[in-house]
KOLMAR-153001 format. One record per residue (C-alpha): residue in one letter; x, y, z. Coordinates in steps of 0.5 Angstrom, whole numbers, padded with zeros to 4 digits, always signed. Example, Ala and Ser with C-alpha at 12.3 -4.5 7.8 and 13.67 -1.06 7.14 Angstrom:
BEGIN
a+0025-0009+0016s+0027-0002+0014
***
This chain:
BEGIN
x+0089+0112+0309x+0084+0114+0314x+0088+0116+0321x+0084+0117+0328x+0081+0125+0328x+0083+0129+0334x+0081+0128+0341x+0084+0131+0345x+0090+0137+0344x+0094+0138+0351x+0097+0145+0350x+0103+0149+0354x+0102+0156+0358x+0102+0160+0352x+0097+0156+0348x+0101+0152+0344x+0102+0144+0342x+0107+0142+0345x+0112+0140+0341x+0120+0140+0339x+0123+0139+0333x+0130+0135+0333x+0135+0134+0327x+0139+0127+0330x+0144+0125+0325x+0140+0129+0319x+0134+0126+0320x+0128+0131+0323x+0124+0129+0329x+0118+0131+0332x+0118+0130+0339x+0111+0132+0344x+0110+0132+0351x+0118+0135+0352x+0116+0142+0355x+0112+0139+0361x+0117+0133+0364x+0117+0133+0372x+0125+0133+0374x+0126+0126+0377x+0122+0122+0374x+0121+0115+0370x+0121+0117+0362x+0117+0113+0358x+0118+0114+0349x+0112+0112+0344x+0115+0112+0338x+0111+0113+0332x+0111+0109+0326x+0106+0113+0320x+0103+0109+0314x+0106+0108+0307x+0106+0116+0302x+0106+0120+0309x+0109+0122+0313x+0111+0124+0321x+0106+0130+0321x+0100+0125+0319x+0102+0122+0327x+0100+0128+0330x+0094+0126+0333x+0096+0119+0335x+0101+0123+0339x+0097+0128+0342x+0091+0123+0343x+0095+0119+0347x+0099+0124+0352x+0092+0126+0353x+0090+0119+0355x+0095+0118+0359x+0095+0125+0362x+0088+0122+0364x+0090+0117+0367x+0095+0119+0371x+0091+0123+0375x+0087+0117+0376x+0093+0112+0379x+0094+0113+0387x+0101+0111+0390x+0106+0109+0385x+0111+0112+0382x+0111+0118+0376x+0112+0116+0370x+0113+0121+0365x+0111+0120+0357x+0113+0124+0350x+0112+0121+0343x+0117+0122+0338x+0115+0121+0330x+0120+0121+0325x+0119+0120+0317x+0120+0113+0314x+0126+0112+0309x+0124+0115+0303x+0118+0119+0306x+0117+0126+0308x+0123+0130+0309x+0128+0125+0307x+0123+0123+0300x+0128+0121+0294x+0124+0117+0290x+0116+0118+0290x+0117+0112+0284x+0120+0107+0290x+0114+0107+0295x+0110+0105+0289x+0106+0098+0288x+0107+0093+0282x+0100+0096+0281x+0103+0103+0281x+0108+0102+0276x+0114+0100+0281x+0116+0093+0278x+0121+0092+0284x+0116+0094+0289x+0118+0088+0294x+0125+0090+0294x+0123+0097+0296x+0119+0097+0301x+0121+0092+0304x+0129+0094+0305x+0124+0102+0306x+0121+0099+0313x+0127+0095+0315x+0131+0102+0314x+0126+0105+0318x+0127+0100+0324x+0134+0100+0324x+0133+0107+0324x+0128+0107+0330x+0134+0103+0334x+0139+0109+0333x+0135+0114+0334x+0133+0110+0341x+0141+0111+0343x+0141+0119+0341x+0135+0122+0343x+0137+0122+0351x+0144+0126+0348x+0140+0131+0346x+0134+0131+0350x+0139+0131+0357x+0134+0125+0360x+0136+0118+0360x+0129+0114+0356x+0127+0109+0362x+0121+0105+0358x+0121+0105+0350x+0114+0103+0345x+0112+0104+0338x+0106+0103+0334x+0107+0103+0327x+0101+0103+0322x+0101+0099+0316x+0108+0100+0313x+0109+0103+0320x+0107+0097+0322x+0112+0092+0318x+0116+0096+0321x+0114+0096+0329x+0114+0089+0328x+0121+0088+0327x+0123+0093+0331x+0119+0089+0337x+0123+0083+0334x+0130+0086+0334x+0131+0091+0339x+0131+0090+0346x+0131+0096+0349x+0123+0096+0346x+0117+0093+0351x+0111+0094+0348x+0109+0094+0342x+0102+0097+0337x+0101+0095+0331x+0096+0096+0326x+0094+0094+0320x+0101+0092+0320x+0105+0084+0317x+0109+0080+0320x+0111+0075+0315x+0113+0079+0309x+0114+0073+0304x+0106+0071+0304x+0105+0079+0305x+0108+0079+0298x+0105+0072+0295x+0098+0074+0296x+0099+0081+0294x+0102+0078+0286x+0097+0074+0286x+0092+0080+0287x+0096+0084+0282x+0096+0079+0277x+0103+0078+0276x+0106+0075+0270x+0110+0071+0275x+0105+0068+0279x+0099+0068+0275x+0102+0065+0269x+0105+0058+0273x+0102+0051+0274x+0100+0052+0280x+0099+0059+0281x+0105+0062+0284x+0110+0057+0285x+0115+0060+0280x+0114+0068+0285x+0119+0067+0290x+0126+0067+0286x+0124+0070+0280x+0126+0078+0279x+0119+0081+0283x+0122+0077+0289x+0129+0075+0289x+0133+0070+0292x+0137+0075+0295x+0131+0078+0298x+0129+0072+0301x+0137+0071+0304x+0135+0079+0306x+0128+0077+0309x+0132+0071+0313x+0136+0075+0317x+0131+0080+0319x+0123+0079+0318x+0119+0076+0324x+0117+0070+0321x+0123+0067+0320x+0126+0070+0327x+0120+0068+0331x+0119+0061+0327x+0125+0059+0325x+0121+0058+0318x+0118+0063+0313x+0112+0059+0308x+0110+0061+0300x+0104+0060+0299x+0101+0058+0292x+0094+0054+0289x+0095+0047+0288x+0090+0043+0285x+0085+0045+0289x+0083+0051+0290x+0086+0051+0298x+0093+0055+0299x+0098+0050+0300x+0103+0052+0305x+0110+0049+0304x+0117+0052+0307x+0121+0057+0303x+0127+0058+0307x+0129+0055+0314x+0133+0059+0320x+0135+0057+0326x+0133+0064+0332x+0131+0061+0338x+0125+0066+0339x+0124+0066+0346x+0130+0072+0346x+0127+0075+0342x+0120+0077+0345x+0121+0076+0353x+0117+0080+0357x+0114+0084+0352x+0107+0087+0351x+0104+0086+0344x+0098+0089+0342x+0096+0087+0334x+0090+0091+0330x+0087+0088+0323x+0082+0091+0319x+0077+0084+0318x+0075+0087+0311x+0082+0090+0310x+0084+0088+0302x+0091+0091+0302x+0093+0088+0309x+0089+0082+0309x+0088+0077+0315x+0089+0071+0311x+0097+0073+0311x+0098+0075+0319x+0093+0070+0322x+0098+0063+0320x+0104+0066+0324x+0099+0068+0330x+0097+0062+0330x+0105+0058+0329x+0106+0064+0335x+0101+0062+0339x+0102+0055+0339x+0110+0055+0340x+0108+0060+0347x+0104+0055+0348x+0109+0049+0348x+0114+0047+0353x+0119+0045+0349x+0120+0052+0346x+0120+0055+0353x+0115+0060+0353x+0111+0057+0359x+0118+0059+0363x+0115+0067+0360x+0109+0070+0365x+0110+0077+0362x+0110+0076+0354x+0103+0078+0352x+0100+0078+0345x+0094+0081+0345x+0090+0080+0337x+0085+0085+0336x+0080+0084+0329x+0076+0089+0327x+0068+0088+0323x+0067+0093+0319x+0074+0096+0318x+0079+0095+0312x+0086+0098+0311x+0085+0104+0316x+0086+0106+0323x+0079+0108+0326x+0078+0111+0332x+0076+0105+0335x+0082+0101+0334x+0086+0108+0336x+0082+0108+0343x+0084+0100+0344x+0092+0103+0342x+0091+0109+0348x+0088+0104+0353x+0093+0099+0352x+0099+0104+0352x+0096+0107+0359x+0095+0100+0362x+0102+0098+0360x+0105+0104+0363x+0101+0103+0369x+0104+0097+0369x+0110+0100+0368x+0111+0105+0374x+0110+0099+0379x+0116+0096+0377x+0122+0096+0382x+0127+0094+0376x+0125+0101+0374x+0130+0106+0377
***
């Protein structure tokens, strides 16, 4: 997967990338920008979120690119508060320095029949993870974290979606190429992959969801802790019916109130238009349902003024994180810590 080249490497005294490693409760982290906090400020930490088959290590340019960003910008703000930033990267479950099963992050096409199980119990675990981590890192590090972020790509985007959804402690979110609604993720990706269980019924795809490739104790699973359903309160199958539209139905029914969930957040969502693994088709619906329920009065999202859901789509992009979208990420950063260091709820 194409990840953002280097555009800037800011360095320490000795000519060296500044970067720390951390082992916290057996996982290693890698931790940037450490060596030059001012005593006293704000600290801020992005966390990164890598792709499915790599690891913590392919982040480091998005780390250092923003550190660059934001040390730019910082020289260009006049009278407000400092805001120090550091950008922590940790493998995912089951990659990089805590890999068990290569078989496991596979696709149905791949040869991994259990392929939705894994994944999504894979990022769910990196999430969780995420939140702990945001609890010790400051035991580690002797800072308290003021301001917390991630950005997440394709499967780190999975994973910064819910983390965005389930811990409070995160204000802003970047997700690129990333889903928020796993069931219709998962349907158009069985349909593409010409499984038995989808494309062998009458309709297409109607017998998918409870059979062995996506359980109903993965839907229960999904119940509790995927966007869709703690933001819509409904999650939706999607299959061909007699025409040759998708028709969209409710699959299971929950009952989050979502205006806890997002208040004050700052969301910035990037998608590929040509993305074939990832593809518009499955996140649109649920921005769309977002978008209209910020909207009504009833749901109290107009009482809201700080939710902001920023949707990026870019022409000519597939499943990748170009320099383009990285830039728009590093501007949406900055402008949120500009933002940040103005607010007096911030000691």
């Amino acid at each position: 997967m194409k990840l953002p080249s280097d555009q800037s490497v800011p360095e320490t005294s000795s000519g060296q990338v500044d970067k720390t490693l951390f082992i916290i409760a057996g996982k290693e982290l890698d931790i940037y920008g450490l060596k030059r906090l001012a005593p006293g400020s704000k600290l801020a930490c992005l966390w990164l979120l890598h792709p499915r088959l790599m690891s913590r290590k392919s982040m480091k340019s998005t780390a250092l690119n923003v550190l660059a960003a934001w040390k730019k910008r910082r020289r260009a703000m006049d009278q407000v508060e400092e805001v120090d930033l550091i950008v922590a990267a940790l493998d995912q479950s089951n990659h990089g320095s805590r890999l068990v099963s290569k078989s496991a992050n596979l696709s149905w096409v791949e040869g991994n029949p259990m392929h939705a199980q894994d994944m999504y119990t894979i990022y769910h675990a990196t999430a969780q993870d995420t939140s702990s981590l945001i609890s010790a890192l400051p035991v580690f590090i002797g800072r308290r974290l003021d301001i917390n972020l991630v950005l997440g790509v394709s499967l780190g985007g999975h994973a910064a979606w819910q983390l965005v959804v389930s811990d409070p402690r995160i204000s802003a979110a970047v997700i690129v190429v990333g889903c928020p609604d796993y069931a219709r993720l998962m349907g158009d990706r069985a349909r593409l992959s010409s499984l038995d269980s989808y494309v062998l019924t009458n309709p297409p795809g109607k017998s998918f969801f409870g059979s062995p490739f996506f359980s109903k104790y993965l839907l229960d699973f999904i119940r509790s802790s995927d966007p869709a359903c703690l933001l819509l309160n409904q999650v939706y199958e999607c299959y061909e019916g007699s025409s040759s539209a998708p028709q969209d139905k409710p699959l299971i029914n929950c009952s989050e109130a979502p205006i806890a969930r997002l208040q004050g957040k700052k969301i910035l969502n990037i998608a590929g238009a040509d993305d074939e693994l990832v593809p518009r088709r499955v996140t649109e619906p649920f921005l769309e349902r977002l978008t209209r329920r910020m909207a009504s009065d009833s749901a109290g999202w107009s009482d809201d003024r700080e939710f902001e859901l920023i949707d990026q789509v870019y022409e000519g992009a597939g499943h990748e994180f170009t320099d383009a979208m990285a830039h728009a990420a590093q501007d949406f950063i900055c402008d949120f810590l500009e933002y940040k260091s103005q607010d007096p709820k911030i000691a």
